[in-house]
C-alpha positions as CSV (number, residue, x, y, z in Angstrom):
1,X,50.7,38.2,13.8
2,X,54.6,39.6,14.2
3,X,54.7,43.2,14.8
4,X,57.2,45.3,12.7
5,X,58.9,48.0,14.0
6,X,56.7,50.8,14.2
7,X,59.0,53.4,12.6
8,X,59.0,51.1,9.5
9,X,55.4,50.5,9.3
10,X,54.4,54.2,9.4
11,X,57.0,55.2,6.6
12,X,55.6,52.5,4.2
13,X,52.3,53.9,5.1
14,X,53.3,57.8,4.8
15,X,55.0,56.8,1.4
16,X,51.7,54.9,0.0
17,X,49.5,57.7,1.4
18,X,51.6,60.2,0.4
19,X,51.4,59.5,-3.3
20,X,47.8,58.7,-3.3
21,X,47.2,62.1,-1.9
22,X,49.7,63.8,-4.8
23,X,46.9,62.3,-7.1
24,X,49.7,60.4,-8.7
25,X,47.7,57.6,-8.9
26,X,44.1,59.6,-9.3
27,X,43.3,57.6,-5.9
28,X,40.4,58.4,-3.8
29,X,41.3,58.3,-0.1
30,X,38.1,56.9,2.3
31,X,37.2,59.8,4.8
32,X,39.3,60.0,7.5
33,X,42.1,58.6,5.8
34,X,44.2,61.7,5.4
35,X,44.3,62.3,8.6
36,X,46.2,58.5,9.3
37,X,49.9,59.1,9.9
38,X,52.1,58.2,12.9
39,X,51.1,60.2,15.1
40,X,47.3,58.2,15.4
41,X,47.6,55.8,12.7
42,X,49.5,52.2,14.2
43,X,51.5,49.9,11.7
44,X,49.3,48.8,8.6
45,X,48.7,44.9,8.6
46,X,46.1,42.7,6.7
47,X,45.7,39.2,6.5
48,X,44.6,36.1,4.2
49,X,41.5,37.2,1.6
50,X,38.3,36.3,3.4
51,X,35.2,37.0,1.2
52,X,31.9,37.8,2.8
53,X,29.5,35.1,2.9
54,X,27.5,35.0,-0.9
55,X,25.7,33.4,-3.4
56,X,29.0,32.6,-5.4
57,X,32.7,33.8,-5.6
58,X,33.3,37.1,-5.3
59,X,35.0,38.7,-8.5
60,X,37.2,42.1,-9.2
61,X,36.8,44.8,-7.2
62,X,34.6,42.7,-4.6
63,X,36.8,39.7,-4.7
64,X,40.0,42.4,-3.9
65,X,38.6,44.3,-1.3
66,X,36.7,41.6,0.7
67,X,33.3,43.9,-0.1
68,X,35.1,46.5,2.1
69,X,34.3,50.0,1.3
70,X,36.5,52.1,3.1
71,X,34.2,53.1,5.7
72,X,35.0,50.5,8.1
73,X,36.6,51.2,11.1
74,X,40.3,50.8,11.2
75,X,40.2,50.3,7.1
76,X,42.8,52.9,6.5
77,X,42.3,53.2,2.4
78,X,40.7,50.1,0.0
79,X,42.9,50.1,-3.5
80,X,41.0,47.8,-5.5
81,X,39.6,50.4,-8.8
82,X,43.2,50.4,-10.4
83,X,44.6,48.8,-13.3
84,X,47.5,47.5,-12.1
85,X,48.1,43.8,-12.4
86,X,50.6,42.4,-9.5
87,X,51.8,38.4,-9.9
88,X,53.3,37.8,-6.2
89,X,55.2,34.2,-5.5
90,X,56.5,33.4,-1.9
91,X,58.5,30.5,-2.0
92,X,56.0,28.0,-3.4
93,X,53.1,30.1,-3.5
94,X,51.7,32.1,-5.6
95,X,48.9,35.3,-6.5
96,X,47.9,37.1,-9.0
97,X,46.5,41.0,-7.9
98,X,44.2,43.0,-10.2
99,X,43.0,46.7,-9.6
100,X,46.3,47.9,-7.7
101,X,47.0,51.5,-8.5
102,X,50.9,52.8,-9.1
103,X,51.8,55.7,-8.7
104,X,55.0,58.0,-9.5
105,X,56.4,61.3,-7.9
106,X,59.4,62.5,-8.9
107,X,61.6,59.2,-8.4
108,X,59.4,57.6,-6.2
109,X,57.6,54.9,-7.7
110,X,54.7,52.3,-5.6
111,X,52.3,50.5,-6.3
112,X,49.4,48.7,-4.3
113,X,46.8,46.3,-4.4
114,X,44.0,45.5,-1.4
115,X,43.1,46.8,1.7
116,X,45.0,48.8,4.1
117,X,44.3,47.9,7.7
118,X,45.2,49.6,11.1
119,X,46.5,47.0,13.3
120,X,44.5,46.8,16.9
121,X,41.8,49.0,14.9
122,X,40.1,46.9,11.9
123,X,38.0,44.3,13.5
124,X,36.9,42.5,10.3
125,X,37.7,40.1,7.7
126,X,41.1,40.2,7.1
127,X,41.9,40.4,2.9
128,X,45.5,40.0,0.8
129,X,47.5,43.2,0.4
130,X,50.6,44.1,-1.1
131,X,52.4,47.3,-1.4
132,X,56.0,47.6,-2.6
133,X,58.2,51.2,-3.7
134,X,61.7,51.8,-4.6
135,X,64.4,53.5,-2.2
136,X,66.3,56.0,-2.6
137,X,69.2,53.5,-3.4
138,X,68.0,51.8,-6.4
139,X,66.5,48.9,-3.9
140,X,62.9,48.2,-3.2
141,X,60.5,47.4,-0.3
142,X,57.9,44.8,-0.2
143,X,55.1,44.6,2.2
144,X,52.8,41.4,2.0
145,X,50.0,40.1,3.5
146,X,49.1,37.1,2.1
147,X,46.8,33.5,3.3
148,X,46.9,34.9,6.8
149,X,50.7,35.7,7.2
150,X,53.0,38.8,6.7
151,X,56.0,39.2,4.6
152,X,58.3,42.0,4.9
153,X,61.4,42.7,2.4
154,X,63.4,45.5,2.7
155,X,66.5,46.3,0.5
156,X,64.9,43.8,-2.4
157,X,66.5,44.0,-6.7
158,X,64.4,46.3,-8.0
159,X,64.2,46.6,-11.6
160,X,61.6,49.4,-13.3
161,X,60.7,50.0,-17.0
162,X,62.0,53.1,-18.6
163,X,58.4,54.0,-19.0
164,X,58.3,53.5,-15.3
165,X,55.0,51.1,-16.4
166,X,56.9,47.7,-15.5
167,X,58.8,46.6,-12.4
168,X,60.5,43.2,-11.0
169,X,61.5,43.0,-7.3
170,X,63.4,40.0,-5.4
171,X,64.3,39.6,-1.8
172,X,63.9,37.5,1.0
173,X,62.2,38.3,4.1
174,X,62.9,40.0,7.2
175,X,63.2,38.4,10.8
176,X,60.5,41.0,11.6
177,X,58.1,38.7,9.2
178,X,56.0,35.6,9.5
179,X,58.0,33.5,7.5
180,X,62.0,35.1,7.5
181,X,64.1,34.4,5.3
182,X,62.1,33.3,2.4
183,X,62.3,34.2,-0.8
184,X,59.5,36.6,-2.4
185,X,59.1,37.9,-6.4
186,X,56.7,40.8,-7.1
187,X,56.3,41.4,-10.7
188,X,54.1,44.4,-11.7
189,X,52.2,45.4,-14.9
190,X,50.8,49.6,-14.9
């Protein structure tokens, strides 16, 4: 997996942690995850969904967090109780997220759907993530983990509902991610 520059990693996570924590979202953090910032917490990655082994498909919540709990170590924060819907397409494929959780403070607006992992930490299954935010310039970030590689987009159209309950970004990918320069859609439903 491509590392991203550290600096970047940790603000994505600080912004996503940071508004869980406000309560903006009504998000529970898993112990220990309050403490994760840069100073001990390395970039957050995740990889392709990877279901324990069962008697059948796992579905919602248990499908989303790959029966992760938040407990494990290196699992930084598991957002799978939410009811956002997130429809992600890179280039020719495609997802659909349920139980992502936005959240709003202020101007800042994110959302996110999966499980949070600390790169060189997590030792487990890795599951499908995706997080994205607006920027102070009207822009928006995407961070992806999806079917084992990592997408990055920074400086992504952003568009967000007046009721802040909607969004639409578009953007292609950084050098920085598995796949650069492809093109990656994130629409989101609050």
């Amino acid at each position: 997996m491509v590392r991203r520059p550290r600096a970047l990693a940790d603000a994505l996570l600080i912004i996503g942690a940071g508004l869980m924590a406000a309560g903006c979202g009504g998000a529970a953090q898993p112990p220990g995850a309050a403490t994760a910032g840069p100073a001990t917490a390395g970039p957050a990655t995740a990889g392709p969904a990877t279901a324990p082994a069962s008697a059948g498909p796992a579905t919602g919540a248990a499908a989303c967090s790959g029966g992760l709990t938040g407990t494990e170590p290196g699992v930084i924060m598991v957002v799978c109780d939410g009811t956002a819907r997130v429809h992600v397409q890179v280039g020719q494929i495609s997802k659909d997220f349920s139980g992502g959780k936005c959240n709003v403070l202020g101007d800042r607006w994110s959302v996110t759907d999966g499980v949070i992992t600390e790169r060189d930490k997590y030792k487990g299954r890795p599951v499908d993530v995706v997080s994205v935010n607006n920027q102070t310039s009207g822009r928006g970030t995407i961070q992806l983990s999806l079917g084992g590689k990592t997408y990055f987009v920074d400086n992504a159209s952003f568009s967000l509902s007046n009721g802040k309950k909607t969004a639409h970004l578009r953007g292609k990918t950084t050098p920085e991610s598995d796949s650069p320069g492809t093109t990656v859609t994130v629409d989101v439903a609050c």
